[in-house]
TIVO-2410 file (N, C-alpha, C; in nm, 3 decimals):
# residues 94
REC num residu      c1      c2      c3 atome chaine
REC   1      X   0.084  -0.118   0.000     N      A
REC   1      X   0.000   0.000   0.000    CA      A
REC   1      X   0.089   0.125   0.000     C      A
REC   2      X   0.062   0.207  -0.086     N      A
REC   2      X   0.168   0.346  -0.100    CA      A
REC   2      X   0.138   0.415   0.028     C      A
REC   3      X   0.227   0.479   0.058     N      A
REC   3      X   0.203   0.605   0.183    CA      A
REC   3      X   0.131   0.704   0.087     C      A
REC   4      X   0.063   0.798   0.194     N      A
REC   4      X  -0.064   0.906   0.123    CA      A
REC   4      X   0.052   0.991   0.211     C      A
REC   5      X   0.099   1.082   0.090     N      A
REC   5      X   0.130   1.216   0.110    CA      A
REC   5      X   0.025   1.336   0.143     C      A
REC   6      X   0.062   1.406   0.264     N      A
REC   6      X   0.016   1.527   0.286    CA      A
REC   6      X   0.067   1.626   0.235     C      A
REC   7      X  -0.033   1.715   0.209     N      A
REC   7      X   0.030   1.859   0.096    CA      A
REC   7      X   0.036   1.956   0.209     C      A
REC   8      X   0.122   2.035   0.222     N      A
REC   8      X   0.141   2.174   0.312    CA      A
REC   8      X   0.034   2.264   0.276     C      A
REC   9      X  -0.068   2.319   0.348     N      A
REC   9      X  -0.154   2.446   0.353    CA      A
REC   9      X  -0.114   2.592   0.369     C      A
REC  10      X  -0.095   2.661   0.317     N      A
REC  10      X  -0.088   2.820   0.338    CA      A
REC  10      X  -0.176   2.840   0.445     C      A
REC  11      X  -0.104   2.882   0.559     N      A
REC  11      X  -0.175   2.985   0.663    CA      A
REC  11      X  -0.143   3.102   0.708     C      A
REC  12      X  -0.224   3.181   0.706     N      A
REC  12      X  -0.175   3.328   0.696    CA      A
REC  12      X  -0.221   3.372   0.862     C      A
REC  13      X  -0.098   3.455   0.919     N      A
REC  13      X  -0.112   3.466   1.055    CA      A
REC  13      X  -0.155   3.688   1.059     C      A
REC  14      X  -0.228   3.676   1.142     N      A
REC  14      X  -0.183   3.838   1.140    CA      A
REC  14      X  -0.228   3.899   1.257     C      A
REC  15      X  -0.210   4.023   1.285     N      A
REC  15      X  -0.185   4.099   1.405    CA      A
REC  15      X  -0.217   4.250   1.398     C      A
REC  16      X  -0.289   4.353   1.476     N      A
REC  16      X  -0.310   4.411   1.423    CA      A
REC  16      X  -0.248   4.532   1.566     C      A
REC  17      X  -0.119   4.574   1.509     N      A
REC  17      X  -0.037   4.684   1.573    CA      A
REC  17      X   0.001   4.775   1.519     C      A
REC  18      X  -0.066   4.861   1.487     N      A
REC  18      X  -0.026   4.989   1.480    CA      A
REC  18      X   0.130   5.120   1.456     C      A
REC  19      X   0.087   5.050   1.552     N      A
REC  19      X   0.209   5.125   1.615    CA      A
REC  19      X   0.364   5.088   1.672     C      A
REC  20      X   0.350   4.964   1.610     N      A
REC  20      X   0.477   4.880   1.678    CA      A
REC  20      X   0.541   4.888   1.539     C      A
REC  21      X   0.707   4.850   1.637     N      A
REC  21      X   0.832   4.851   1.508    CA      A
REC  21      X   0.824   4.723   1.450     C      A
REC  22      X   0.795   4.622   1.552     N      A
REC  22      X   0.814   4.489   1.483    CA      A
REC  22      X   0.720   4.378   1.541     C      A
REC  23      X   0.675   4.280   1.425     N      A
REC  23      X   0.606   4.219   1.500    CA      A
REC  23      X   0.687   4.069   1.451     C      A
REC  24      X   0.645   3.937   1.552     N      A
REC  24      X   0.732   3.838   1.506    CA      A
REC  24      X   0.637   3.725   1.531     C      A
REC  25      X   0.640   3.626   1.433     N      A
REC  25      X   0.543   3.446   1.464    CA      A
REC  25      X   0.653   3.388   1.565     C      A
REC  26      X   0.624   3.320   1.679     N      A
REC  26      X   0.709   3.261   1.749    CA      A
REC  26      X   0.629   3.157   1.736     C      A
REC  27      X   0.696   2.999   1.699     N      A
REC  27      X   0.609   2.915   1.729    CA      A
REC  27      X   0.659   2.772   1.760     C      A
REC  28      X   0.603   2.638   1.790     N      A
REC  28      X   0.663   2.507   1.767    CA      A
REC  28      X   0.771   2.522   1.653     C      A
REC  29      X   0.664   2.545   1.522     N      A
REC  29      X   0.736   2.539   1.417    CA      A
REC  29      X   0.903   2.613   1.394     C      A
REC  30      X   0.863   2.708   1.449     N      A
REC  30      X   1.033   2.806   1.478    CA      A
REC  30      X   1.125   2.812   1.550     C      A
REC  31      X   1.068   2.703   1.630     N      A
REC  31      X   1.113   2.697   1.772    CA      A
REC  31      X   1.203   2.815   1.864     C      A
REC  32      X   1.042   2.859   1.876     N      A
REC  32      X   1.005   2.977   1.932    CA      A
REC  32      X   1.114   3.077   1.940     C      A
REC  33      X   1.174   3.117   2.022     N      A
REC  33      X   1.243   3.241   1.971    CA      A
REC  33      X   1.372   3.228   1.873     C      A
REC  34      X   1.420   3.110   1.853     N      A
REC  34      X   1.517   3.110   1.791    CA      A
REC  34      X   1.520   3.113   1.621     C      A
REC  35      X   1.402   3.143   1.545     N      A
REC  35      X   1.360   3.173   1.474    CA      A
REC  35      X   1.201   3.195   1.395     C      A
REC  36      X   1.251   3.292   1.486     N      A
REC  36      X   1.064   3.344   1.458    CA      A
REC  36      X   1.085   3.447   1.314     C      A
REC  37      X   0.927   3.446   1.266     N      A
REC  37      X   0.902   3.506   1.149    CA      A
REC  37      X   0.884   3.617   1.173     C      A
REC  38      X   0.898   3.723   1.110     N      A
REC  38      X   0.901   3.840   1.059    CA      A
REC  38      X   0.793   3.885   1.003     C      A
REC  39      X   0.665   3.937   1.025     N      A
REC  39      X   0.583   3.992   1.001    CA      A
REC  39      X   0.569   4.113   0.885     C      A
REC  40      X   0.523   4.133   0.808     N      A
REC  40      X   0.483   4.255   0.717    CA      A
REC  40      X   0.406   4.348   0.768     C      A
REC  41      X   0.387   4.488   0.761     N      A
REC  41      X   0.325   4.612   0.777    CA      A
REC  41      X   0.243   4.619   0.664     C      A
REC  42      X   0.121   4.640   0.706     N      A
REC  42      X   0.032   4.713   0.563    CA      A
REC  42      X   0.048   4.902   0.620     C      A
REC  43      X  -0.040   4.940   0.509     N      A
REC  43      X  -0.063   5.038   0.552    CA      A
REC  43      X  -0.200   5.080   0.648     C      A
REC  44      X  -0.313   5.036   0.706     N      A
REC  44      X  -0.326   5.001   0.801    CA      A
REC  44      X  -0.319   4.978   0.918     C      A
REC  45      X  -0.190   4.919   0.930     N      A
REC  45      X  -0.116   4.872   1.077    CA      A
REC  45      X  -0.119   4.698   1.105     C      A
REC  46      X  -0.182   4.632   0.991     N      A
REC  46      X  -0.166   4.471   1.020    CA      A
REC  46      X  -0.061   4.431   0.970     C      A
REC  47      X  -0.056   4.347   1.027     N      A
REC  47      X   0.104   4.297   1.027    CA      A
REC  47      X   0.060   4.140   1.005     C      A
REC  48      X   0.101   4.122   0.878     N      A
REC  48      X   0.075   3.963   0.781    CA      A
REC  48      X   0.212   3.886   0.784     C      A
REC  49      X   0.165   3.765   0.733     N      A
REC  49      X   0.273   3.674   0.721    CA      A
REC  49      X   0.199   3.571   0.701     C      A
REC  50      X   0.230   3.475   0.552     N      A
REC  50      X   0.189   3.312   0.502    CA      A
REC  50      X   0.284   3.244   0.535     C      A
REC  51      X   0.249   3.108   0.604     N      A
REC  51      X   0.358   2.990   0.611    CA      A
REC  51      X   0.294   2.874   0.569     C      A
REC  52      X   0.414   2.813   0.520     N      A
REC  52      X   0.330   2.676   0.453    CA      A
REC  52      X   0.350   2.559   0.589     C      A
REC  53      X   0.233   2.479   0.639     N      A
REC  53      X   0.260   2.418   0.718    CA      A
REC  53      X   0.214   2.260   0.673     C      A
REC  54      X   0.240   2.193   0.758     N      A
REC  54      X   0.221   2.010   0.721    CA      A
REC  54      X   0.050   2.007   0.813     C      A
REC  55      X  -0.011   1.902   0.827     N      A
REC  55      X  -0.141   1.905   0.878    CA      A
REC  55      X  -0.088   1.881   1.036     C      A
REC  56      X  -0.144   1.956   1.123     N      A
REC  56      X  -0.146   1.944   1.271    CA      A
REC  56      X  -0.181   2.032   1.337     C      A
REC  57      X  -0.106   2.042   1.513     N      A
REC  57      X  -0.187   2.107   1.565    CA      A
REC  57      X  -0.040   2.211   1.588     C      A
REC  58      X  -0.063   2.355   1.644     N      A
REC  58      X   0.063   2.419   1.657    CA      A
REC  58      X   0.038   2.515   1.727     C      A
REC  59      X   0.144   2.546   1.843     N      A
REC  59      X   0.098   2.627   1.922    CA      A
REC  59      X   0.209   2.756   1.893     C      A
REC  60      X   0.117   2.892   1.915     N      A
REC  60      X   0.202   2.999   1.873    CA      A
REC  60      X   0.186   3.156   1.983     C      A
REC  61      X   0.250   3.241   1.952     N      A
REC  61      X   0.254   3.400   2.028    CA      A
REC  61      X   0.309   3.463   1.902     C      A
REC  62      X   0.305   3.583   1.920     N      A
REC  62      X   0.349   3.695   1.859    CA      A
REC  62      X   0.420   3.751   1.938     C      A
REC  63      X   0.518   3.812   1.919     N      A
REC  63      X   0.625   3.902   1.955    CA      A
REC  63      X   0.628   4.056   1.911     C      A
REC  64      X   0.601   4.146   1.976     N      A
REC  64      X   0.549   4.299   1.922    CA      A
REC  64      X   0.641   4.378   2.013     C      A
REC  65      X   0.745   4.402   1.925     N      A
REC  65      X   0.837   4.481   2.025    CA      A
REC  65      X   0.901   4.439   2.139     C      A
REC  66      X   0.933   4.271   2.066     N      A
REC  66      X   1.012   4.199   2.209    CA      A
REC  66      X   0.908   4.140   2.337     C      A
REC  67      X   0.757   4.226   2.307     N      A
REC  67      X   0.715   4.146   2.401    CA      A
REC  67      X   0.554   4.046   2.362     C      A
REC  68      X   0.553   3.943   2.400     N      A
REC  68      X   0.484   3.821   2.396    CA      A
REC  68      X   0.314   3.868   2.427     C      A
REC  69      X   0.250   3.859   2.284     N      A
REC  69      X   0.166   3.910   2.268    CA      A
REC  69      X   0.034   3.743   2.200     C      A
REC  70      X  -0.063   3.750   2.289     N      A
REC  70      X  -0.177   3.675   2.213    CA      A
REC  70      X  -0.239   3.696   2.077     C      A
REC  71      X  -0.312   3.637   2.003     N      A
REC  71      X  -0.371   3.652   1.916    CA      A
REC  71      X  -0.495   3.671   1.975     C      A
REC  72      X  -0.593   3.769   1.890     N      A
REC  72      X  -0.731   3.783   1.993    CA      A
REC  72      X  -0.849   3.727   1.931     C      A
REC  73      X  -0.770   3.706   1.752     N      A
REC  73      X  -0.839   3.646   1.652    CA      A
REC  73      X  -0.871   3.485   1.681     C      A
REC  74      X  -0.791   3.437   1.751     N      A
REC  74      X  -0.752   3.296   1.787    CA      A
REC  74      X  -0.839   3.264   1.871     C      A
REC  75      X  -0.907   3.198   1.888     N      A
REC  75      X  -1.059   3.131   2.013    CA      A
REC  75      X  -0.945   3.015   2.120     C      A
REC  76      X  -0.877   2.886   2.026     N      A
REC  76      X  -0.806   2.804   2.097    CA      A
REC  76      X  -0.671   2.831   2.189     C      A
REC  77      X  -0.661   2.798   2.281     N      A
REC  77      X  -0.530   2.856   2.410    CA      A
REC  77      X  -0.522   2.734   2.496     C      A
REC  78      X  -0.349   2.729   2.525     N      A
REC  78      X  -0.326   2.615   2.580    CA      A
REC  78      X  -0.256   2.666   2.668     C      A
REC  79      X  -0.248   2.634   2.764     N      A
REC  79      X  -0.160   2.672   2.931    CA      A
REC  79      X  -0.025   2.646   2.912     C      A
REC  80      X   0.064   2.743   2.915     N      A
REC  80      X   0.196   2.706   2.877    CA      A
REC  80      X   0.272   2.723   3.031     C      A
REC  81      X   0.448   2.680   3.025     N      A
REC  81      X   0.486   2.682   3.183    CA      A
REC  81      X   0.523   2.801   3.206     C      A
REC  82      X   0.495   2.904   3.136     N      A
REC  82      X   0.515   3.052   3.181    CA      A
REC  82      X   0.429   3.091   3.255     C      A
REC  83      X   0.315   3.018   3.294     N      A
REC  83      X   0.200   3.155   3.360    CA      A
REC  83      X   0.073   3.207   3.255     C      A
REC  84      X   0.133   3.155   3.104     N      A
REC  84      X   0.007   3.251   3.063    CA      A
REC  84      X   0.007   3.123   2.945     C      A
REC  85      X  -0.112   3.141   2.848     N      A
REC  85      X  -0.131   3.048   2.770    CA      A
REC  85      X  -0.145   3.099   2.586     C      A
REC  86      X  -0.083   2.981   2.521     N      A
REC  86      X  -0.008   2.993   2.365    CA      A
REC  86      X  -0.137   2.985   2.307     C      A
REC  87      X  -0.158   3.052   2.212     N      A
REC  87      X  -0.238   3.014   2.119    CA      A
REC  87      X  -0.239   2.895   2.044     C      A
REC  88      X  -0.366   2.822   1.975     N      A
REC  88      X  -0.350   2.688   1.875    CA      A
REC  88      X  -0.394   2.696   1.800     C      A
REC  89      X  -0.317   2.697   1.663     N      A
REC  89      X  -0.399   2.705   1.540    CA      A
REC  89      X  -0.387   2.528   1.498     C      A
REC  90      X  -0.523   2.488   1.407     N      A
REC  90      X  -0.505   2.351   1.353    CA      A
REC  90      X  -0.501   2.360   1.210     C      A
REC  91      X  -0.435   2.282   1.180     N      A
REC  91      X  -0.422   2.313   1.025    CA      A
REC  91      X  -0.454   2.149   0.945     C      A
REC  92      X  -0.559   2.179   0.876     N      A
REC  92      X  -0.644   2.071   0.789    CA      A
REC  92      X  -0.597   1.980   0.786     C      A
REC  93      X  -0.682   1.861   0.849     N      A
REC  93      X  -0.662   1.716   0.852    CA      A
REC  93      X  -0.631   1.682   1.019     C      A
REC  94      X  -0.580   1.784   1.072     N      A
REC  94      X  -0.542   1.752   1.210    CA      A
REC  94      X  -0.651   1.681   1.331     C      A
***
């Protein structure tokens, strides 16, 4: 029986700061601060970014000026050992 390949999904993360210099994806996938994504500015003030991911579950923060920011767009949250809890996005099939 062949293995069934999974295809990577585009998920687009975003944030909506204003006023900040930088915003950053910290996540499983980046493992977390040691390479987090880099966010785009509209004109607006949202701050975008697409990643292609594999199907699962993934827990994430934003980074806005160095400091560790929720998503508010995000409903799912998981208790992390800091005190405060990561966001979860699932990505199709998971």
């Amino acid at each position: 029986m062949a293995k069934q390949m999974t295809a990577k999904q585009k998920v687009t993360f975003s944030c909506a700061a204003p006023e900040a210099k930088s915003v950053q994806l910290a996540s499983e996938f980046t493992d977390w601060e040691k390479s987090p994504v880099n966010l785009k500015k509209d004109k607006g003030g949202l701050w975008k970014t697409t990643v292609s991911l594999p199907p699962g579950r993934y827990e994430y923060r934003f980074l806005v000026d160095g400091q560790w920011r929720d998503d508010p767009q995000c409903p799912n949250r998981h208790p992390n050992r800091f005190g405060s809890a990561n966001c979860v996005c699932f990505v199709g099939g998971a």
